[in-house]
mmCIF file as gemmi writes it, N, C-alpha and C atoms, coordinates in Angstrom:
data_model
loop_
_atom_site.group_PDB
_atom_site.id
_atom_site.type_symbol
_atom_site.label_atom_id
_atom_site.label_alt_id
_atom_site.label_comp_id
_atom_site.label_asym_id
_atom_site.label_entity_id
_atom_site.label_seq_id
_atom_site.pdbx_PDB_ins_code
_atom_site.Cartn_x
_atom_site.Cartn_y
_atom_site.Cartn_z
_atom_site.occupancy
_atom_site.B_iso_or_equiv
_atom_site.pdbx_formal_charge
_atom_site.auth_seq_id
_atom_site.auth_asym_id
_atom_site.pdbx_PDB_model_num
ATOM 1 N N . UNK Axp A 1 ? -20.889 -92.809 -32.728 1 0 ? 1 A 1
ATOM 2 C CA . UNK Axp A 1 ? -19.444 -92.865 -32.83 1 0 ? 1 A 1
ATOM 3 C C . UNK Axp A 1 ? -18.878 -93.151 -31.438 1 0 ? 1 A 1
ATOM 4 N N . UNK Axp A 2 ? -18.185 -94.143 -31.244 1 0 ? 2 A 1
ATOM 5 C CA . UNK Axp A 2 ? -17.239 -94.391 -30.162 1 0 ? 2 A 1
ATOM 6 C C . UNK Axp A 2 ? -16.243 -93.303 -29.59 1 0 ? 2 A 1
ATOM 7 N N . UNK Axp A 3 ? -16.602 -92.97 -28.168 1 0 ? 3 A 1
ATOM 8 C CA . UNK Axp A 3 ? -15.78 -91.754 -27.718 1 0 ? 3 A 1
ATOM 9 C C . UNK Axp A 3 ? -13.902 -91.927 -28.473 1 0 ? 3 A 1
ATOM 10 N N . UNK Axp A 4 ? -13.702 -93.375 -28.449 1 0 ? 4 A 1
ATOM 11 C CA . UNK Axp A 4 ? -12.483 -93.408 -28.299 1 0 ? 4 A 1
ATOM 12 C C . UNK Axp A 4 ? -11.837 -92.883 -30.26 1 0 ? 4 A 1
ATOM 13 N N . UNK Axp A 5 ? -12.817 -93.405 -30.987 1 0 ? 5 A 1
ATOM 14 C CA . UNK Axp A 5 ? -12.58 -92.853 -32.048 1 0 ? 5 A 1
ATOM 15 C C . UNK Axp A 5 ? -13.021 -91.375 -32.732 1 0 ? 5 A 1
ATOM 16 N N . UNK Axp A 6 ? -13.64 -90.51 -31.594 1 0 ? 6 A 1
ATOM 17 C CA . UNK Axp A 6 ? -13.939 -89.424 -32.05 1 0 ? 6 A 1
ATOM 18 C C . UNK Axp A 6 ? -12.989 -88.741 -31.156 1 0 ? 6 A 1
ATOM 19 N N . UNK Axp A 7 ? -12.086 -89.129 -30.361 1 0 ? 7 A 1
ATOM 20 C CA . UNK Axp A 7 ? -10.905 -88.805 -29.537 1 0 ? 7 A 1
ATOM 21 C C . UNK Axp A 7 ? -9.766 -88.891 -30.722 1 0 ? 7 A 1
ATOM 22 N N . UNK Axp A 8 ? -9.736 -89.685 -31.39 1 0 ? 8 A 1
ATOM 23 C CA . UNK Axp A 8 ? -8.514 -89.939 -32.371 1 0 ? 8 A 1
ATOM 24 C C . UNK Axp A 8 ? -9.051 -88.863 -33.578 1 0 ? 8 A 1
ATOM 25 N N . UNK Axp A 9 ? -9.983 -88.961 -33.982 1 0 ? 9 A 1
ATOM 26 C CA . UNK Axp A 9 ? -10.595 -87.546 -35.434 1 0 ? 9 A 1
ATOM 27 C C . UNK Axp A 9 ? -9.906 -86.296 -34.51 1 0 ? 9 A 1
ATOM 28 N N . UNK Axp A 10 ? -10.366 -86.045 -33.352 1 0 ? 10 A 1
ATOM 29 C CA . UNK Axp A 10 ? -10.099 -84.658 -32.797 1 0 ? 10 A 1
ATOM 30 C C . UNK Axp A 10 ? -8.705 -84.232 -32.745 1 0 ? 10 A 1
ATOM 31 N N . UNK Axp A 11 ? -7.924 -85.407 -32.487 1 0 ? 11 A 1
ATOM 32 C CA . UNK Axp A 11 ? -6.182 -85.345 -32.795 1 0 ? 11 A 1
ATOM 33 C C . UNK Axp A 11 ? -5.748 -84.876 -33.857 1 0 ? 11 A 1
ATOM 34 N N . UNK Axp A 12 ? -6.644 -85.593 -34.567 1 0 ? 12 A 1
ATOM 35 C CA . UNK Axp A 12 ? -5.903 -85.413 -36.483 1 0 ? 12 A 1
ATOM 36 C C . UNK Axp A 12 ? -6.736 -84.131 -36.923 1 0 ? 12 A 1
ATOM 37 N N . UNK Axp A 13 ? -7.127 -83.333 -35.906 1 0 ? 13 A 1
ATOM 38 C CA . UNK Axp A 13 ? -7.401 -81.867 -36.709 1 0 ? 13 A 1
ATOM 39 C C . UNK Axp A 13 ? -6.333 -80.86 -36.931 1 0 ? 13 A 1
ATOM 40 N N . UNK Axp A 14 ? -6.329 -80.486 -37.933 1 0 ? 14 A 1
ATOM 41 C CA . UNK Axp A 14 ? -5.656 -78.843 -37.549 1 0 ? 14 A 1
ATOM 42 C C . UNK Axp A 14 ? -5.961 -78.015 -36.441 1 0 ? 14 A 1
ATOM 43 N N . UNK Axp A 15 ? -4.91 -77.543 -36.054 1 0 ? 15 A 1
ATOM 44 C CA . UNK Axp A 15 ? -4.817 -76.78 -34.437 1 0 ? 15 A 1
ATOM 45 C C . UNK Axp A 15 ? -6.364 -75.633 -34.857 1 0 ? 15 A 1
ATOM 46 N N . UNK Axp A 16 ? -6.44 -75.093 -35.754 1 0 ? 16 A 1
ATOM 47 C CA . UNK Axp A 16 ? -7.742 -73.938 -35.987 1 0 ? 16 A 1
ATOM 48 C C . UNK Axp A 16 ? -8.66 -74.646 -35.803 1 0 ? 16 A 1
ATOM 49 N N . UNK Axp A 17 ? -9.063 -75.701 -36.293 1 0 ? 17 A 1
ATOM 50 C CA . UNK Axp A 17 ? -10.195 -76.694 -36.414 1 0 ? 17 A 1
ATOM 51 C C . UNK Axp A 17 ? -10.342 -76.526 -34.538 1 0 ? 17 A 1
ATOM 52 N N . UNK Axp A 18 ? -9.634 -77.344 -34.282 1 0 ? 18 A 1
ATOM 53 C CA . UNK Axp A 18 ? -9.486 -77.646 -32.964 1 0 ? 18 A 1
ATOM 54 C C . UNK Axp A 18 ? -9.748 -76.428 -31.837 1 0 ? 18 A 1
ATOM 55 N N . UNK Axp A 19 ? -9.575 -75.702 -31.868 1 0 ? 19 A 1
ATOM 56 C CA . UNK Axp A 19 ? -9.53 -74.173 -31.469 1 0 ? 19 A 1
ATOM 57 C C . UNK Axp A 19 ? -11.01 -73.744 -31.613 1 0 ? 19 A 1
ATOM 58 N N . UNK Axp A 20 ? -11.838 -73.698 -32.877 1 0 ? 20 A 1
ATOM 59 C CA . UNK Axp A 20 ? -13.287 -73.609 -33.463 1 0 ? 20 A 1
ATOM 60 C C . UNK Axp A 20 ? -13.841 -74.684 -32.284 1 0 ? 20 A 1
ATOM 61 N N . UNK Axp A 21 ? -13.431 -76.019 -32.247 1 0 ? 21 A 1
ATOM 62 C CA . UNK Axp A 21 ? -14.441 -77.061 -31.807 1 0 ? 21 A 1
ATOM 63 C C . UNK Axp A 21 ? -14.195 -76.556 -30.193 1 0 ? 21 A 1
ATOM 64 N N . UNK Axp A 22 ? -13.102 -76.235 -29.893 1 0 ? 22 A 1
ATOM 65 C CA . UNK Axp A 22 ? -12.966 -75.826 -28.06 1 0 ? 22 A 1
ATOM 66 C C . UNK Axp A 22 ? -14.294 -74.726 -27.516 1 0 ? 22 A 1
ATOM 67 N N . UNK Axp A 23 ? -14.239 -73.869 -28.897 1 0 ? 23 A 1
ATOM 68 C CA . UNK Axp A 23 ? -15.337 -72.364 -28.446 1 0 ? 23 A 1
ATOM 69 C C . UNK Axp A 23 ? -16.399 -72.995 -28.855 1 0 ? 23 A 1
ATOM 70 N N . UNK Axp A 24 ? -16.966 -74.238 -29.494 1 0 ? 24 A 1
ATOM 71 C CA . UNK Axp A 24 ? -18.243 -74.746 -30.098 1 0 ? 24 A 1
ATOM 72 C C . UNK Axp A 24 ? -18.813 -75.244 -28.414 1 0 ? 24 A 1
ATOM 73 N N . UNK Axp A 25 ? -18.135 -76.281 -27.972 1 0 ? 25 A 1
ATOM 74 C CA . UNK Axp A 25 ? -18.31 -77.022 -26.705 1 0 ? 25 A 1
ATOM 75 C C . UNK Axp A 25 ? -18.124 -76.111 -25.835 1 0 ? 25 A 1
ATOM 76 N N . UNK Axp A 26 ? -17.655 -74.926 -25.038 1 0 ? 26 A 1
ATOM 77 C CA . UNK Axp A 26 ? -17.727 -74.002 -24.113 1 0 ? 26 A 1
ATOM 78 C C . UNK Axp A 26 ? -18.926 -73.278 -24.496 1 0 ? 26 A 1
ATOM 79 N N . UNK Axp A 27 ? -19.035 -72.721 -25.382 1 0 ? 27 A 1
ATOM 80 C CA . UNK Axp A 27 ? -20.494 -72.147 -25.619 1 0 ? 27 A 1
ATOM 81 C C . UNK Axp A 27 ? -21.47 -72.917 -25.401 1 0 ? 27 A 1
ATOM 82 N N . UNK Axp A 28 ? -21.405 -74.549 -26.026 1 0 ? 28 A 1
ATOM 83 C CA . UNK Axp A 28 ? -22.301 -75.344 -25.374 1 0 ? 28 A 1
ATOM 84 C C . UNK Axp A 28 ? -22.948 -75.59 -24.012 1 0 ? 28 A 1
ATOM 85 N N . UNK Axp A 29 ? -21.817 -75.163 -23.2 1 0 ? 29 A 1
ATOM 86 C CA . UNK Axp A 29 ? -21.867 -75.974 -21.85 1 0 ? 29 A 1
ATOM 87 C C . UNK Axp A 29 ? -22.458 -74.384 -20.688 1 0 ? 29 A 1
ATOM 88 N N . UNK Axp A 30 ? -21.628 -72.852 -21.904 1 0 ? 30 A 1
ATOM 89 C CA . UNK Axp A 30 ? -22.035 -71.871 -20.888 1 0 ? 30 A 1
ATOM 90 C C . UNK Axp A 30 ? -22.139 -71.085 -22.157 1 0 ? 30 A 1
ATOM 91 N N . UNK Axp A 31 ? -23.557 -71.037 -22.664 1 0 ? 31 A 1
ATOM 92 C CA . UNK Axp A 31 ? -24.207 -70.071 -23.608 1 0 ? 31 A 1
ATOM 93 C C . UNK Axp A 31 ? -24.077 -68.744 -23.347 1 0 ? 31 A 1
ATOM 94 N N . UNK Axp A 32 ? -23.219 -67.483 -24.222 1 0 ? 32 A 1
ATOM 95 C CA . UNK Axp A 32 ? -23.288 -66.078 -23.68 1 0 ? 32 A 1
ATOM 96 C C . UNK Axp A 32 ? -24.834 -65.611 -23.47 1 0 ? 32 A 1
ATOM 97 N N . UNK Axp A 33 ? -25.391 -65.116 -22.41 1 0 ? 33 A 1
ATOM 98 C CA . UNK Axp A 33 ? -26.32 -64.408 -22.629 1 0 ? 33 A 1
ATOM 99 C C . UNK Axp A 33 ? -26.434 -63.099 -22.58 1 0 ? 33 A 1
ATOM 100 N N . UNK Axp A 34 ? -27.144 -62.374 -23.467 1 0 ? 34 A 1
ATOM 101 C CA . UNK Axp A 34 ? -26.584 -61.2 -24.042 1 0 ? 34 A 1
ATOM 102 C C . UNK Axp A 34 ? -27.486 -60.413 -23.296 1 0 ? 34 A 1
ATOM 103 N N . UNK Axp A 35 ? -29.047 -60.934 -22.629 1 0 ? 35 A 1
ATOM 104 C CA . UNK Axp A 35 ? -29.345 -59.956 -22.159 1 0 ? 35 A 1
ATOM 105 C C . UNK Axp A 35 ? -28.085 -59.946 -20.122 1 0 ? 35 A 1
ATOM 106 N N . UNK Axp A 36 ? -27.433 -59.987 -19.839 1 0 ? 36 A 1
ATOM 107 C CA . UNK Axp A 36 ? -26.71 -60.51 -18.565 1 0 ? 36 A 1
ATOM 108 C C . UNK Axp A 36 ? -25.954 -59.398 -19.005 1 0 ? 36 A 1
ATOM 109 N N . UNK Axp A 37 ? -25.418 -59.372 -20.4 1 0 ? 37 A 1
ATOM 110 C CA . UNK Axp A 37 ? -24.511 -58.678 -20.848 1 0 ? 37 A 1
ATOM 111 C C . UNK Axp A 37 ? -24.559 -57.563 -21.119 1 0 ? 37 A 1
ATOM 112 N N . UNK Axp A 38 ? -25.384 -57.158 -21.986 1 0 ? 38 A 1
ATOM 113 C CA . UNK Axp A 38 ? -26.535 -55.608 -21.779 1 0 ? 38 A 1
ATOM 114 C C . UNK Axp A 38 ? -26.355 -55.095 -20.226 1 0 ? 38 A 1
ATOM 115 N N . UNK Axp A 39 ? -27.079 -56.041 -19.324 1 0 ? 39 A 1
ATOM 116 C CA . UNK Axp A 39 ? -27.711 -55.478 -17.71 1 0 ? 39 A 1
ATOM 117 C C . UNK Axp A 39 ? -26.151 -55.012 -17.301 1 0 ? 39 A 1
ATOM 118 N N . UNK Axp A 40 ? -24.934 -55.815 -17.408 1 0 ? 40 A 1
ATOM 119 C CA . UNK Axp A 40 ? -23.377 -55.194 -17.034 1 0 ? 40 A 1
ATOM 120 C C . UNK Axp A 40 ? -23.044 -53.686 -17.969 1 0 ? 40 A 1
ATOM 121 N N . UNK Axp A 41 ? -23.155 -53.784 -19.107 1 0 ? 41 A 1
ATOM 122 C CA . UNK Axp A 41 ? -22.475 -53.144 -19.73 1 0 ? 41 A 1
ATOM 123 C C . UNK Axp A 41 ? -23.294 -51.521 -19.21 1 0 ? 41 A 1
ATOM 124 N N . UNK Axp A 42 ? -24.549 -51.379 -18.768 1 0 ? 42 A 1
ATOM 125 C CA . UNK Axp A 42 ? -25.127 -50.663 -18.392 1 0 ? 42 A 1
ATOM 126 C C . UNK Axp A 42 ? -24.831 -50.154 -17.21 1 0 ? 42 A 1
ATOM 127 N N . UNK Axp A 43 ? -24.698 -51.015 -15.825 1 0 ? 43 A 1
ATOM 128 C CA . UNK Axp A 43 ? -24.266 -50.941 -14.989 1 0 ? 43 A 1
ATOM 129 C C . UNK Axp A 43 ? -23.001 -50.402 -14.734 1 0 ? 43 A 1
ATOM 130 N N . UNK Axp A 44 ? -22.286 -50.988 -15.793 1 0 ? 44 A 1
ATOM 131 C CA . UNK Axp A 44 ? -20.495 -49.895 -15.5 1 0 ? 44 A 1
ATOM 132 C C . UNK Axp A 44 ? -20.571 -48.683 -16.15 1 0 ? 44 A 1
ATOM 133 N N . UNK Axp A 45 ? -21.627 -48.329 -17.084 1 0 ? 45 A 1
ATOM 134 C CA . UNK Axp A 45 ? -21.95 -46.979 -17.321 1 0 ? 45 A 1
ATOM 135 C C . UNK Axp A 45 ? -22.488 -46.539 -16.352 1 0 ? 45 A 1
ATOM 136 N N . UNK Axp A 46 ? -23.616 -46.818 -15.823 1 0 ? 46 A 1
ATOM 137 C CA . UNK Axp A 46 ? -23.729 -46.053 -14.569 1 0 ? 46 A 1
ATOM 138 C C . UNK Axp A 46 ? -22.973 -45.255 -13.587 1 0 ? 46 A 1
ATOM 139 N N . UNK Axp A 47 ? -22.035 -46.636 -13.191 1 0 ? 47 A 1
ATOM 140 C CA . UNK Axp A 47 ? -21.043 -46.462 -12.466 1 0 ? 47 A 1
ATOM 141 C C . UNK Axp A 47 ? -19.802 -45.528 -12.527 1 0 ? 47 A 1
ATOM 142 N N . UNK Axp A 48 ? -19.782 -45.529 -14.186 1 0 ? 48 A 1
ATOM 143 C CA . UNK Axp A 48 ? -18.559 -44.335 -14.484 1 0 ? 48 A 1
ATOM 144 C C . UNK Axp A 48 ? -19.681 -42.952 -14.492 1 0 ? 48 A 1
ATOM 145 N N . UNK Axp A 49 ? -20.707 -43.088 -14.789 1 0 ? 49 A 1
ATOM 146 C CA . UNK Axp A 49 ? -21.215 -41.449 -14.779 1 0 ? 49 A 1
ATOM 147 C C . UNK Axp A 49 ? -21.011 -41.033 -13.114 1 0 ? 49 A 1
ATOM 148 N N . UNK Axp A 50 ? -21.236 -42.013 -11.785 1 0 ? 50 A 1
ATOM 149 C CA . UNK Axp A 50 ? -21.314 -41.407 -10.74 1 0 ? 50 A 1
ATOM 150 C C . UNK Axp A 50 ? -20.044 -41.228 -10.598 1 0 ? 50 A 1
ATOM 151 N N . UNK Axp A 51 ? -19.028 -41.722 -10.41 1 0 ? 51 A 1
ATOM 152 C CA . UNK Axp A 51 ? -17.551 -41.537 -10.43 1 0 ? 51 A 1
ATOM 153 C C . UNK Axp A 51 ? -17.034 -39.974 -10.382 1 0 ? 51 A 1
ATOM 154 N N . UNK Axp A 52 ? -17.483 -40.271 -12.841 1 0 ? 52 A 1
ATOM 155 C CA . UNK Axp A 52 ? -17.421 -38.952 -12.665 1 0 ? 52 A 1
ATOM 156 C C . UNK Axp A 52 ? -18.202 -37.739 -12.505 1 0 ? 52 A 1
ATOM 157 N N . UNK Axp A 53 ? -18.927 -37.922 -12.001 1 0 ? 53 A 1
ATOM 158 C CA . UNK Axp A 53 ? -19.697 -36.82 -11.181 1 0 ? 53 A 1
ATOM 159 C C . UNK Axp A 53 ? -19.671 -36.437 -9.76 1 0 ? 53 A 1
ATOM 160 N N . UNK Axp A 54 ? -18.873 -37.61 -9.314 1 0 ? 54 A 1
ATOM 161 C CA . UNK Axp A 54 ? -18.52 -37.272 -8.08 1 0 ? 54 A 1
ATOM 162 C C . UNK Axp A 54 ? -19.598 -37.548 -6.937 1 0 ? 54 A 1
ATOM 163 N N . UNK Axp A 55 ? -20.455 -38.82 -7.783 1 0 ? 55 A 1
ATOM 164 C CA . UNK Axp A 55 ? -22.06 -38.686 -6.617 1 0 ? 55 A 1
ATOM 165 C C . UNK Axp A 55 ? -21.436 -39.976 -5.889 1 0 ? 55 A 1
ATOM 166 N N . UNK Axp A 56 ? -20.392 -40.369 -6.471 1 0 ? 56 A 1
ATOM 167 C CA . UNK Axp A 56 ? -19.675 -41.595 -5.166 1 0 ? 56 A 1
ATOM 168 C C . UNK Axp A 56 ? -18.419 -41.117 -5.479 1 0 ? 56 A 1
ATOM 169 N N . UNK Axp A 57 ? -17.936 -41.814 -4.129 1 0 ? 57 A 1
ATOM 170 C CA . UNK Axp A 57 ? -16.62 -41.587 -3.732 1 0 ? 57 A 1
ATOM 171 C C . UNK Axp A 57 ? -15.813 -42.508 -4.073 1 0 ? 57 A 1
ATOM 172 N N . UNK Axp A 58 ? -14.839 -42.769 -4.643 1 0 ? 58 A 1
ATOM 173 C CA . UNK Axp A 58 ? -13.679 -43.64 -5.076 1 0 ? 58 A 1
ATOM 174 C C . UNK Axp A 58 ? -12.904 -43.935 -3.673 1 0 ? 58 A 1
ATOM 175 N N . UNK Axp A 59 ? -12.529 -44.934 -2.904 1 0 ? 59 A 1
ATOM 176 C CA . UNK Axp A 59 ? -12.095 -45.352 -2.005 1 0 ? 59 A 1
ATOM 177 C C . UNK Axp A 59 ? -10.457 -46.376 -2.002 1 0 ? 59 A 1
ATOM 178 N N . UNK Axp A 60 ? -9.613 -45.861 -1.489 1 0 ? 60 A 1
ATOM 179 C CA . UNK Axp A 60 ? -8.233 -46.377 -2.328 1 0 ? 60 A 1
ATOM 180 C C . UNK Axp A 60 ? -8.043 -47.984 -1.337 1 0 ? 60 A 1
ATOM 181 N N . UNK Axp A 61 ? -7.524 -49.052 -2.073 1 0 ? 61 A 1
ATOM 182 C CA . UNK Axp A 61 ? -7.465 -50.153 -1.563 1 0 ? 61 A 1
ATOM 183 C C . UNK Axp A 61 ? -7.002 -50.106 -0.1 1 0 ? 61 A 1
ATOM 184 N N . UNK Axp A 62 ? -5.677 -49.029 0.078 1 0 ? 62 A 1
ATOM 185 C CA . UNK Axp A 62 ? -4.974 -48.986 0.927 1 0 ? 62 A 1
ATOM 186 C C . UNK Axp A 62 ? -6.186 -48.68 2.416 1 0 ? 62 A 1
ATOM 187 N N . UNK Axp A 63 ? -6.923 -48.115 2.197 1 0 ? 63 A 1
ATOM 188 C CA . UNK Axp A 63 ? -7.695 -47.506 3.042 1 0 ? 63 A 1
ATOM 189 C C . UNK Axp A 63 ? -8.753 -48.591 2.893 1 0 ? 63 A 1
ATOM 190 N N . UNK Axp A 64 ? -8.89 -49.378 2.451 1 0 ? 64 A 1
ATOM 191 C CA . UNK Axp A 64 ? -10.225 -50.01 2.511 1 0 ? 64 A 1
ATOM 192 C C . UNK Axp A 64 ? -9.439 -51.096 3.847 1 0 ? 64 A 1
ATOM 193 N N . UNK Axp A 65 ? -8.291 -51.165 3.621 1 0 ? 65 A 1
ATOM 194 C CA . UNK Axp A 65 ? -7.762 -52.687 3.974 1 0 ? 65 A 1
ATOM 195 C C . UNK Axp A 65 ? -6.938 -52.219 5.474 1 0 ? 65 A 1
ATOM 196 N N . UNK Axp A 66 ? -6.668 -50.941 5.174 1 0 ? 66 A 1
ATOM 197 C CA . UNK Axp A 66 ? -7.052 -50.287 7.031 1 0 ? 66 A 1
ATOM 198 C C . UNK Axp A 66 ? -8.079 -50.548 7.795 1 0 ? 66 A 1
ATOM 199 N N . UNK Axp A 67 ? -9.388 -50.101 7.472 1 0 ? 67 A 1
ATOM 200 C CA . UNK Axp A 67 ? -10.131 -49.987 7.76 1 0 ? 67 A 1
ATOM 201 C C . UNK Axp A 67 ? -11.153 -51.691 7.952 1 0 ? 67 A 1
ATOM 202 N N . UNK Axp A 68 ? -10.508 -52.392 6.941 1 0 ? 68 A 1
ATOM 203 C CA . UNK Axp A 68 ? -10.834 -53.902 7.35 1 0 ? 68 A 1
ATOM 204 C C . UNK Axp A 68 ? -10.002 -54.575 9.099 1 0 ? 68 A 1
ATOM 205 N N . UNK Axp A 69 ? -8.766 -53.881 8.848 1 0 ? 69 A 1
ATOM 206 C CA . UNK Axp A 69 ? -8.039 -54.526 9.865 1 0 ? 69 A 1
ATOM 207 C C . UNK Axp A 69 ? -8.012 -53.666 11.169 1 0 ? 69 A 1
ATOM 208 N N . UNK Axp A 70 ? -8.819 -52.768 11.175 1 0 ? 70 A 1
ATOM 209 C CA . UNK Axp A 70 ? -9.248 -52.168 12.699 1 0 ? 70 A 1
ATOM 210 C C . UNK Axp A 70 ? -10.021 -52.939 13.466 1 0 ? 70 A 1
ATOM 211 N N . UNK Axp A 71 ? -10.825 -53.531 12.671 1 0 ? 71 A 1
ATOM 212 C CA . UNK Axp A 71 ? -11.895 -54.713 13.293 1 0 ? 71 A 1
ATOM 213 C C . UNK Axp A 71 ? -11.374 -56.057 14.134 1 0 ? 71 A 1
């Protein structure tokens, strides 16, 4: 099929159609990978158990950006 006529089909879709084919081609181009997604979702659990446990320290922007500009 000629780009230029599969440019004109893609016009004459319904906006949903169109919407479906946008998430078909992004998934194409950047496949979710679920184990990436697992390894995060784990990691910010981690991160909230030390929080709240207090085995790290929460550091407020204000103070980070002091402490950048002493340098």
């Amino acid at each position: 099929m000629k780009t230029e006529k599969l440019f004109s089909e893609i016009e004459s879709l319904p906006l949903d159609l169109k919407v479906k084919l946008v998430e078909k081609i992004l998934l194409s181009i950047n496949p979710i990978e679920k184990d990436i997604d697992k390894l995060w979702a784990e990691e910010a659990e981690k991160r909230l158990k030390e929080i709240e446990t207090k085995k790290e320290k929460l550091i407020s922007e204000e103070d980070i950006f002091k402490e950048i500009y002493k340098k």
